[in-house]
N, CA and C of each residue as an Amber inpcrd file, in Angstrom:
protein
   516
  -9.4020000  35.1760000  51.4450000  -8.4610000  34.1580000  51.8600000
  -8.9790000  33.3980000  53.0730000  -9.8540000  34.1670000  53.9970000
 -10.4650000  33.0460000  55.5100000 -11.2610000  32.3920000  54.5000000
 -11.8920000  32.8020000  54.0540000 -13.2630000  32.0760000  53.7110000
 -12.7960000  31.0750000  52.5020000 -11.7590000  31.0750000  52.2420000
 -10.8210000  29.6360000  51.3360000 -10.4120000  28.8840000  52.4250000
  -9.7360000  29.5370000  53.7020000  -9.0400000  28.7410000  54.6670000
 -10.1940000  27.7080000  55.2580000 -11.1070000  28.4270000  55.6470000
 -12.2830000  27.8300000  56.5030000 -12.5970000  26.9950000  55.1580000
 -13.2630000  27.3290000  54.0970000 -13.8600000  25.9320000  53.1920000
 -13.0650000  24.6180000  53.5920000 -11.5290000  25.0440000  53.3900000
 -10.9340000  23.6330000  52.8860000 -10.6510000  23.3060000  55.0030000
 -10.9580000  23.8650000  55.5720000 -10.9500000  23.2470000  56.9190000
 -11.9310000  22.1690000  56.9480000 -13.0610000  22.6750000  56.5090000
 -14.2290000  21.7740000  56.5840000 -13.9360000  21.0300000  55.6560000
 -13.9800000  20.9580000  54.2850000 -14.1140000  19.9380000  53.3030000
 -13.3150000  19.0430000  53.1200000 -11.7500000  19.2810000  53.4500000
 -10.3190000  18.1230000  53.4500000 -11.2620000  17.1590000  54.5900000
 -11.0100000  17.5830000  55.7400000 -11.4720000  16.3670000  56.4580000
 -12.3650000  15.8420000  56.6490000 -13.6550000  16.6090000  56.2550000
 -14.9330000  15.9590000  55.6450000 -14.8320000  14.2650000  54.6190000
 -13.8900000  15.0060000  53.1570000 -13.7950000  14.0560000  52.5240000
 -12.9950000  12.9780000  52.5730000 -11.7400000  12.6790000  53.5970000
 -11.2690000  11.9020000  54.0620000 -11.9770000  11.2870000  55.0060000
 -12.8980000  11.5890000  55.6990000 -13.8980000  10.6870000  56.6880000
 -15.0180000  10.0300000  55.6480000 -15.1070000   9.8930000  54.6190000
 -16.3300000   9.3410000  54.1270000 -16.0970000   8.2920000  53.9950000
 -14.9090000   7.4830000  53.5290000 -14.8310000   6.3740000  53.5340000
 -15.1470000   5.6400000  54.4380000 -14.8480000   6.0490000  55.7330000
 -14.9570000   5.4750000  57.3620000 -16.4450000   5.4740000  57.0710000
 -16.8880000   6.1700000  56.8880000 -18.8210000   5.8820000  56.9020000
 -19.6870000   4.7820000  56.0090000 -18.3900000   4.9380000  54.4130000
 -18.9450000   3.8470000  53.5590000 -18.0760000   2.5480000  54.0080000
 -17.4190000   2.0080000  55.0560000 -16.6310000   1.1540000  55.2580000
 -17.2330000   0.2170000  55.7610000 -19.0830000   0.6510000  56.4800000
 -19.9370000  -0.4720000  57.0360000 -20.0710000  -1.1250000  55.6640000
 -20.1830000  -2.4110000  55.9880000 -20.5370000  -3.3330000  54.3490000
 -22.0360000  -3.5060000  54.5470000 -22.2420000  -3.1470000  53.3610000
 -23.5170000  -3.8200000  52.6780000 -23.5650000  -5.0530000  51.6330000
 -24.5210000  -6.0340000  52.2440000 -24.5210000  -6.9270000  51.1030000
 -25.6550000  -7.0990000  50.1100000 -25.6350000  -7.0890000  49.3270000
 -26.7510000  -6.9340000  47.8810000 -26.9870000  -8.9370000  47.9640000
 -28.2110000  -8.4080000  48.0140000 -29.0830000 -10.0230000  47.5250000
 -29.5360000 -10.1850000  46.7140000 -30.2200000 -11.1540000  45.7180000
 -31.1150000 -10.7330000  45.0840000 -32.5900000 -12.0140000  45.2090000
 -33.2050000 -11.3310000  44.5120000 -34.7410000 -12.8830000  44.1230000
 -34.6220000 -13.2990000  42.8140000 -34.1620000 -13.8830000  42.2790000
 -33.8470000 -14.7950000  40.9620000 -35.2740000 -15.4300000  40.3030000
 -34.8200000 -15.7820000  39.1650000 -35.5720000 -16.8450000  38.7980000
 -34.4410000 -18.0880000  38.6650000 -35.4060000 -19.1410000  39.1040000
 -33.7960000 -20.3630000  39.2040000 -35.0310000 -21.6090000  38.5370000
 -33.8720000 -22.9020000  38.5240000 -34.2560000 -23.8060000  37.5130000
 -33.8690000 -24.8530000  39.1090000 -35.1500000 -24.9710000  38.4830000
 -35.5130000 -26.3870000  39.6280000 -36.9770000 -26.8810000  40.1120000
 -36.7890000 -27.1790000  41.6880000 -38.6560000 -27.2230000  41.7010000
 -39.5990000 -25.5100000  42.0980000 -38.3230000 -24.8570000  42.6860000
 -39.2930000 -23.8240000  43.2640000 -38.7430000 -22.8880000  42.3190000
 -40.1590000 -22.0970000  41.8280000 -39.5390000 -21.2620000  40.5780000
 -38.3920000 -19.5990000  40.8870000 -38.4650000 -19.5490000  42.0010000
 -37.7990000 -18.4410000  42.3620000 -37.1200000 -18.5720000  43.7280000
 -35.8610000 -18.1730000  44.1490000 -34.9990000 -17.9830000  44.5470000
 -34.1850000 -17.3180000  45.2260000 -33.2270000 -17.5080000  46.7810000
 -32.8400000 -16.2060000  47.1900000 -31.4240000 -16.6710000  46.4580000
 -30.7990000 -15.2940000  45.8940000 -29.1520000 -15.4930000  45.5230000
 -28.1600000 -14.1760000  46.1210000 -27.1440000 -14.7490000  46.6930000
 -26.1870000 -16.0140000  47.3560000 -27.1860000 -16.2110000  48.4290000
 -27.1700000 -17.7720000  48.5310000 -27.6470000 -18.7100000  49.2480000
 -26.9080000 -19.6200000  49.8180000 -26.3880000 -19.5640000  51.1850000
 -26.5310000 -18.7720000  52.2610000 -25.7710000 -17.3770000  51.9710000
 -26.3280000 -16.2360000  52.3730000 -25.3090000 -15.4210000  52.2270000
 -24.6100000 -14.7630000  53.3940000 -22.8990000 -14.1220000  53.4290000
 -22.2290000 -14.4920000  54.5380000 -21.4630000 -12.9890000  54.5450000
 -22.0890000 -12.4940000  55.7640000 -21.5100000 -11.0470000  56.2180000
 -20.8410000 -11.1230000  57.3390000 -20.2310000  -9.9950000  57.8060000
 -19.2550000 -10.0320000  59.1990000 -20.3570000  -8.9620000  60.0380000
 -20.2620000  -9.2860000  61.4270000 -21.3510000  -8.4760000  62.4970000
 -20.7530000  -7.0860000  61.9420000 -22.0810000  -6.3130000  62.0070000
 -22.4770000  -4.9390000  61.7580000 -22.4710000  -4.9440000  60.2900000
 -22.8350000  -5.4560000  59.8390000 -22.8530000  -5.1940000  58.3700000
 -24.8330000  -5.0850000  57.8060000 -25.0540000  -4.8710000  57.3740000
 -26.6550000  -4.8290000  56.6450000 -26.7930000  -5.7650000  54.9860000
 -27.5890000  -5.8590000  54.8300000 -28.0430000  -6.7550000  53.6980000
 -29.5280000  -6.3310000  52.7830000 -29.2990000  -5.9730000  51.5440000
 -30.0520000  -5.3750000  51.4430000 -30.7060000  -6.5320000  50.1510000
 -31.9370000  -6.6500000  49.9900000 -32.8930000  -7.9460000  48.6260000
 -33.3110000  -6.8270000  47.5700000 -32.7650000  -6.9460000  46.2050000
 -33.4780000  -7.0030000  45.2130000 -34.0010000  -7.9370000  44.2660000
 -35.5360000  -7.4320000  43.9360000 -36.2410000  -8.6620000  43.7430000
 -36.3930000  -8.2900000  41.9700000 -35.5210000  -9.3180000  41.1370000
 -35.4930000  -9.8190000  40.0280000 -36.7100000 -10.3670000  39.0730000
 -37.7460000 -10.3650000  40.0230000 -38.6150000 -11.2940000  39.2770000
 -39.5870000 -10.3470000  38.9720000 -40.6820000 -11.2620000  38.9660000
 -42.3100000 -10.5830000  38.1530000 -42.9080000 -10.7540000  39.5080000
 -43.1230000 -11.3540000  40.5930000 -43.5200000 -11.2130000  41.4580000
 -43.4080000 -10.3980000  42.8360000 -44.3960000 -10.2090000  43.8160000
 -43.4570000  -9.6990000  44.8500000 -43.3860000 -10.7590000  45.6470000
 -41.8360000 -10.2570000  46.6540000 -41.4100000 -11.1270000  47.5440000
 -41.0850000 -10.6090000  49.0450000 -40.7290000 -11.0350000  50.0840000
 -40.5350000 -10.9200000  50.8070000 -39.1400000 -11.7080000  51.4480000
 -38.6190000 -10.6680000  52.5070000 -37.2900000 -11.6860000  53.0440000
 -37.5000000 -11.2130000  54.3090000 -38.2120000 -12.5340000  55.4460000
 -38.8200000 -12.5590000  56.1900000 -37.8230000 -13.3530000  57.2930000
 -37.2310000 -12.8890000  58.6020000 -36.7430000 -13.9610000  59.3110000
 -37.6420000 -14.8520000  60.0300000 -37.4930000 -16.0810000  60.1010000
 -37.8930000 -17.5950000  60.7050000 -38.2620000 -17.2040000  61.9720000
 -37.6440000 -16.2100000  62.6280000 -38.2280000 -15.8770000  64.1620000
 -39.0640000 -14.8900000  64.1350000 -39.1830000 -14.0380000  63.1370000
 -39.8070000 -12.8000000  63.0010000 -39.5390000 -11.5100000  63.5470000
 -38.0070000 -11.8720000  63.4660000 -37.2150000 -10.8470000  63.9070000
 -37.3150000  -9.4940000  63.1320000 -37.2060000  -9.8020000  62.1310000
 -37.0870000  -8.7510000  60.8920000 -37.5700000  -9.4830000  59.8340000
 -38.0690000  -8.4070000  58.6710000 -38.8290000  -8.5110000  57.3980000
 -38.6650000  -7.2790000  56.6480000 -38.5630000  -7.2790000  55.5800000
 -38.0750000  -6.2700000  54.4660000 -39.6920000  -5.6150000  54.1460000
 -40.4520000  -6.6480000  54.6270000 -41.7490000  -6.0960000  53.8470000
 -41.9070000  -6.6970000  52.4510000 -42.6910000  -6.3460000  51.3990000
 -42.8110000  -6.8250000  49.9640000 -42.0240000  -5.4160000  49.5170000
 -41.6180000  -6.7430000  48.5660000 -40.5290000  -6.1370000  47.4080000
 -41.1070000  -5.7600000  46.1710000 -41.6700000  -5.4680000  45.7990000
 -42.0360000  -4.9720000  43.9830000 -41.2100000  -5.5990000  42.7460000
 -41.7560000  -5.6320000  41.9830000 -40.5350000  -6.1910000  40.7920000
 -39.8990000  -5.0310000  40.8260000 -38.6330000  -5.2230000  40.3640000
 -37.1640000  -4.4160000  40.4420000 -36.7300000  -3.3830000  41.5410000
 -37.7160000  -3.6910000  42.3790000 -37.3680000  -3.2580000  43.5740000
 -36.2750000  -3.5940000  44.6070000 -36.1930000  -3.0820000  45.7330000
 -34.6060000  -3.3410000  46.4480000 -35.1060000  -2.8550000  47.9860000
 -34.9380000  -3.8370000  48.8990000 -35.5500000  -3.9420000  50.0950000
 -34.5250000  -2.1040000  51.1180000 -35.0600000  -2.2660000  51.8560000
 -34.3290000  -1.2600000  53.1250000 -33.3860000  -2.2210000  53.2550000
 -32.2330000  -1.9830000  54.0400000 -31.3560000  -2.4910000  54.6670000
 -31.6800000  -3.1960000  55.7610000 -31.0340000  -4.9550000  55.9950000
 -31.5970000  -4.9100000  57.3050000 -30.2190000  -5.0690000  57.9020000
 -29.9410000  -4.6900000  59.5690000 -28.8390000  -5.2170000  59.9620000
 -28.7350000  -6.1490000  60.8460000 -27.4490000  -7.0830000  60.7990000
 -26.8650000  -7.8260000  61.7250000 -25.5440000  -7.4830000  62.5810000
 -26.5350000  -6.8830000  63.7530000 -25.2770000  -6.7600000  64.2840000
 -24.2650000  -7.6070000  65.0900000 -24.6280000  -8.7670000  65.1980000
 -24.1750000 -10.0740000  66.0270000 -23.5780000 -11.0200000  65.2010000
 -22.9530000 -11.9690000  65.5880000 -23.0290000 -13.0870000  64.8350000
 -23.9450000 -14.1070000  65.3300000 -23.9050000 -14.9340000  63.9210000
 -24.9440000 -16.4470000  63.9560000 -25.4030000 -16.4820000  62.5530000
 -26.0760000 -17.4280000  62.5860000 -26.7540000 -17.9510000  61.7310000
 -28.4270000 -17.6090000  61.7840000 -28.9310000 -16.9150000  60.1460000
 -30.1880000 -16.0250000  60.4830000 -31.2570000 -16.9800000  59.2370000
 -31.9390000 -17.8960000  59.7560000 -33.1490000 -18.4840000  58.2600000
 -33.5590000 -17.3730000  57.9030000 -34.2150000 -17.4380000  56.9650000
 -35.3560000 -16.6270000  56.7590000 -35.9250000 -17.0870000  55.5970000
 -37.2320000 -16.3480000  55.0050000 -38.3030000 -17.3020000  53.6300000
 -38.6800000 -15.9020000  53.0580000 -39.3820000 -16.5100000  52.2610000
 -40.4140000 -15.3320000  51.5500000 -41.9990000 -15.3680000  52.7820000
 -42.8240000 -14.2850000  52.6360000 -43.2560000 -15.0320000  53.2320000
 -44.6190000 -15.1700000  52.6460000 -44.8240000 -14.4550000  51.4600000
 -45.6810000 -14.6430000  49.9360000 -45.3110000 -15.9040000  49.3010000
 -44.7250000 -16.4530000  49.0820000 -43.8620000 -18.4810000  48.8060000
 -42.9800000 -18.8250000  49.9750000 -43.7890000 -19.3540000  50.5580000
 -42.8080000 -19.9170000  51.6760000 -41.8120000 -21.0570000  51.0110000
 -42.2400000 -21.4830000  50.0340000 -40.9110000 -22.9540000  49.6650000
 -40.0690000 -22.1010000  49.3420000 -39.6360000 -20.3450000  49.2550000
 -38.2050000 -19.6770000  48.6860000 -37.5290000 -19.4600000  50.7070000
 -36.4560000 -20.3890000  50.8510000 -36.0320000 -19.8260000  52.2600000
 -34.1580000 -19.6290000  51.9380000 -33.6870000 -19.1960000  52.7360000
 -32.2770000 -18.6240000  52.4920000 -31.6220000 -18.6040000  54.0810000
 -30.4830000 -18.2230000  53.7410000 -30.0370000 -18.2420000  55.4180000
 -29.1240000 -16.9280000  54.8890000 -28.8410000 -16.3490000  56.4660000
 -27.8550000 -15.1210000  56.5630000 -27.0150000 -15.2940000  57.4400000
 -25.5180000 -15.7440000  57.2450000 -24.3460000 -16.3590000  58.3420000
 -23.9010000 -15.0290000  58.2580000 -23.9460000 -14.3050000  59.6820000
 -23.2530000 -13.9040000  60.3050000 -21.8750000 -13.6820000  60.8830000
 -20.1050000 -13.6010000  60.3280000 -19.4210000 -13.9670000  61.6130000
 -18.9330000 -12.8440000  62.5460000 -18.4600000 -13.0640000  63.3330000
 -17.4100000 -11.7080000  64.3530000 -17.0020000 -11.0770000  63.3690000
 -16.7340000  -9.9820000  63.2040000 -15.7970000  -9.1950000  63.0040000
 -14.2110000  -9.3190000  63.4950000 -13.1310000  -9.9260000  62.1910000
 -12.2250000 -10.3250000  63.1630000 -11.4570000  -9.3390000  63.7880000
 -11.2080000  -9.8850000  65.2180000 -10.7400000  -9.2670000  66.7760000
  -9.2220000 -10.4820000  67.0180000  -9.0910000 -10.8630000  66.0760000
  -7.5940000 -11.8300000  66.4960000  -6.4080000 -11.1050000  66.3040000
  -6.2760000 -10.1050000  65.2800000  -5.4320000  -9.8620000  65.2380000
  -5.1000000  -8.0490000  65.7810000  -4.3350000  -7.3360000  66.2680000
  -4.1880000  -6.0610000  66.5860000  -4.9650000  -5.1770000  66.2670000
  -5.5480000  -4.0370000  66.4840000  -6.1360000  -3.2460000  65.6940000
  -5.3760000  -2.4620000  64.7320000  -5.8090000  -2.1180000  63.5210000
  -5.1780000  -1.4820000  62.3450000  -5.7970000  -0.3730000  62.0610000
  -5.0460000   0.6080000  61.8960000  -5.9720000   2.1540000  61.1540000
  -6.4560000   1.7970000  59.8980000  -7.6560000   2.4300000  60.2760000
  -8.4700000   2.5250000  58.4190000  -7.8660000   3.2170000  57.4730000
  -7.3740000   2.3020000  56.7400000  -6.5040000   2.4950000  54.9290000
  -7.8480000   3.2410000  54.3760000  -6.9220000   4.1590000  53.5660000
  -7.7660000   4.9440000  52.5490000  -7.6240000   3.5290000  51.3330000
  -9.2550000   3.6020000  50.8160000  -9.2410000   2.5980000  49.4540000
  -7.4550000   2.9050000  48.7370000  -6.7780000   1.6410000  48.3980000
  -5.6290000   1.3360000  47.1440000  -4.5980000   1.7870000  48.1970000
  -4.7010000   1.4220000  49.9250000  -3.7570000   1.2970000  50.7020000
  -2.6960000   3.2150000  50.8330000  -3.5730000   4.0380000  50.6980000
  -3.4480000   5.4910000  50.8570000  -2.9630000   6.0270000  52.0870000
  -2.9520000   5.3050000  53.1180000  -2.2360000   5.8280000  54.1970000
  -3.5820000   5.8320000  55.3250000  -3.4240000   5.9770000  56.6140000
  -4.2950000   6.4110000  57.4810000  -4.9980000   7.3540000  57.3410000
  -6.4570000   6.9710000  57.5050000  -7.7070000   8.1130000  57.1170000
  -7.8160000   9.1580000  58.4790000  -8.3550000   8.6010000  59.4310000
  -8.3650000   9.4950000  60.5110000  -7.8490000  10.6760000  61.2760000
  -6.2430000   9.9340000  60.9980000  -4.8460000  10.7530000  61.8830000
  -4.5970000  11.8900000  60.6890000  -5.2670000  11.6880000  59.4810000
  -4.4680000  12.6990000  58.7250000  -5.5850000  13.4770000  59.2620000
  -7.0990000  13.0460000  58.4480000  -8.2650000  14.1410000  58.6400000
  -8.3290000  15.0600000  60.2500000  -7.7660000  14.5380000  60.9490000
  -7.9690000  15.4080000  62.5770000  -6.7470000  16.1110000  62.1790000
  -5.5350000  15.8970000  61.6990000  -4.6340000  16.7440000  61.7300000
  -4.9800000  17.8660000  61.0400000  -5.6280000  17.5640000  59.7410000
  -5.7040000  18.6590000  59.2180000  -6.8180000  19.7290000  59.5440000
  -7.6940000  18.8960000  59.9150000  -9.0570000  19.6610000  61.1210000
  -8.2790000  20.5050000  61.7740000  -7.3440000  20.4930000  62.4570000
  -6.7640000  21.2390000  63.8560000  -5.8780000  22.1480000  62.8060000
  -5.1250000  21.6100000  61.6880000  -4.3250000  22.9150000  61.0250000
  -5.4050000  23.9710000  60.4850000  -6.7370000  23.7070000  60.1130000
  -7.1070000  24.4350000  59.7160000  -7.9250000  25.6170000  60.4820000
  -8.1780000  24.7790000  62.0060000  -8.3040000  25.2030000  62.8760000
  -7.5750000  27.1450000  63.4700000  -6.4700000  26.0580000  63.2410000
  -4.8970000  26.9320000  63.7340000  -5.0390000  28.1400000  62.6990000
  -4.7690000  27.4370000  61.6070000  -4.6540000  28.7900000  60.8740000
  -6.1740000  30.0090000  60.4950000  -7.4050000  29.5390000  61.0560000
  -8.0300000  30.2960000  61.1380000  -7.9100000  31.5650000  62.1640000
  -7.2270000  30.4550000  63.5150000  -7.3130000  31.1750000  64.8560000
  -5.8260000  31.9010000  64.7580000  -5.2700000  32.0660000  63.6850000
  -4.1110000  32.3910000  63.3450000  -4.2430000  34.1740000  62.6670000
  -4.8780000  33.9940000  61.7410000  -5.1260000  34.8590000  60.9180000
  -6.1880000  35.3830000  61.6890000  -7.1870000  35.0320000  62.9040000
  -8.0620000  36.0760000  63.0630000  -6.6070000  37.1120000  64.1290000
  -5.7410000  36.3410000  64.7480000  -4.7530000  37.2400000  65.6650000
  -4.4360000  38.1890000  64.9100000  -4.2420000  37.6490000  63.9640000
  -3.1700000  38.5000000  63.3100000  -3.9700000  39.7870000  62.6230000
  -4.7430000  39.8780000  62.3750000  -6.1010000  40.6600000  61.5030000
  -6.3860000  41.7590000  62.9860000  -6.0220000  40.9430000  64.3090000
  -7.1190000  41.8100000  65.2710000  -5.5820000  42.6360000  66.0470000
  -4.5090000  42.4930000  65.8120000  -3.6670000  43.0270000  66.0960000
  -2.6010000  43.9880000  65.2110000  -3.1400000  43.7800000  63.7750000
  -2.0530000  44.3580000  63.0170000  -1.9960000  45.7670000  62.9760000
  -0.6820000  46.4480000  62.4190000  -0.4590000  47.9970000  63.1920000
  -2.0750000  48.4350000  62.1730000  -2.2590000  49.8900000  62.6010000
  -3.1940000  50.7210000  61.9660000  -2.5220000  51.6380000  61.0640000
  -3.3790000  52.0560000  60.1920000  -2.6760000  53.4010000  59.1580000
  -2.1260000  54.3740000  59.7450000  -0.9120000  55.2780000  58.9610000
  -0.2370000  55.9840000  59.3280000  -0.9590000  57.1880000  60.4090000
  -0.6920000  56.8780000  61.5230000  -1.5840000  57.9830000  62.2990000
  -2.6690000  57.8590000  63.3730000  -3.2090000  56.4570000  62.8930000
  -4.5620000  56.0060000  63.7060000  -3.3830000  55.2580000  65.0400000
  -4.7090000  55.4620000  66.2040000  -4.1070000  55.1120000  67.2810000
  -3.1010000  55.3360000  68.3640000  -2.3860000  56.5110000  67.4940000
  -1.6590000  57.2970000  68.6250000  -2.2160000  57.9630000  69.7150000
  -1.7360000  57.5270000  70.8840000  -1.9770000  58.6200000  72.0100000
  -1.8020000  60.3880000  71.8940000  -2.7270000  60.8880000  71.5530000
  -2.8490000  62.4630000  71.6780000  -2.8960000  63.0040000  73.0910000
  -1.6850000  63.8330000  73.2740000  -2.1280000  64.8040000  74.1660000
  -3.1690000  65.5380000  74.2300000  -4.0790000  65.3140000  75.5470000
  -4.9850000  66.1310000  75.6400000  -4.6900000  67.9540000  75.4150000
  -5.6010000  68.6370000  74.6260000  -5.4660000  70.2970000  75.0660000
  -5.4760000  70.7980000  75.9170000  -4.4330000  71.4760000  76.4630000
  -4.6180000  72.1500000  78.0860000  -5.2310000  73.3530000  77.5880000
């Protein structure tokens, strides 16, 4: 029975915190083939995240590519066909160019905005509006807490078998 109590201590609020971890956004890019003058492509063009978020390029084509910023801030490196870059992040806002830098005529932009701060802060909804993630997972952290530190009292104090522990008079 501890060793059920303790699992689900750890694992309830384990799995109610994951969302909070998958809640940074990632945005998926890709390298296209497109119809026009330059045969390949960044898609969404411009593409538009909120600060702290990452962006990650998969490259669609037969070639490799690169998604290189204009300042040389950051670069994914070459992409492989059907490959899918590291993540890069923005943690600021603005506005970010960037190109290939294997075809420079493929360039793209990455808009940045705040994270909006206008309105109050709100607890993190469990996905389909589930209630507060945090306040439950610590609560139940600490119940499970409790009832570990519960049951060890109770285990380290309970009477003994018929007999054990009585004070014996010594033999005179």
């Amino acid at each position: 029975m501890r060793k059920l109590l303790l699992a689900l201590a750890v694992a309830v609020p384990g799995l109610l915190l994951v969302p909070l971890a998958a809640s940074a956004a990632n945005a998926p890019a890709q390298i296209v083939d497109c119809s026009g003058a330059a045969p390949w492509c960044f898609s969404p063009n411009p593409i538009r995240v909120t600060a702290g978020s990452t962006v990650t390029w998969m490259n669609n084509t037969a070639p490799r590519h690169t998604a290189t910023s204009d300042t040389g801030a950051w670069t994914t490196g070459s992409i492989g066909p059907g490959g899918t870059s590291a993540a890069v992040a923005f943690p600021t806002a603005g506005t970010f160019p960037y190109h290939c830098a294997i075809h420079p005529s493929m360039t793209g932009t990455v808009i940045v905005s705040a994270a909006a701060a206008s309105s109050p802060p709100v607890r993190g909804l469990a996905s389909g509006g589930g209630g507060p993630q945090l306040p439950i997972g610590a609560a139940l952290l600490l119940l499970g807490v409790g009832l570990l530190a519960a049951a060890r009292g109770v285990r380290r104090h309970r009477p003994h078998g018929a007999g054990e522990g009585i004070d014996k008079l010594p033999h005179q």
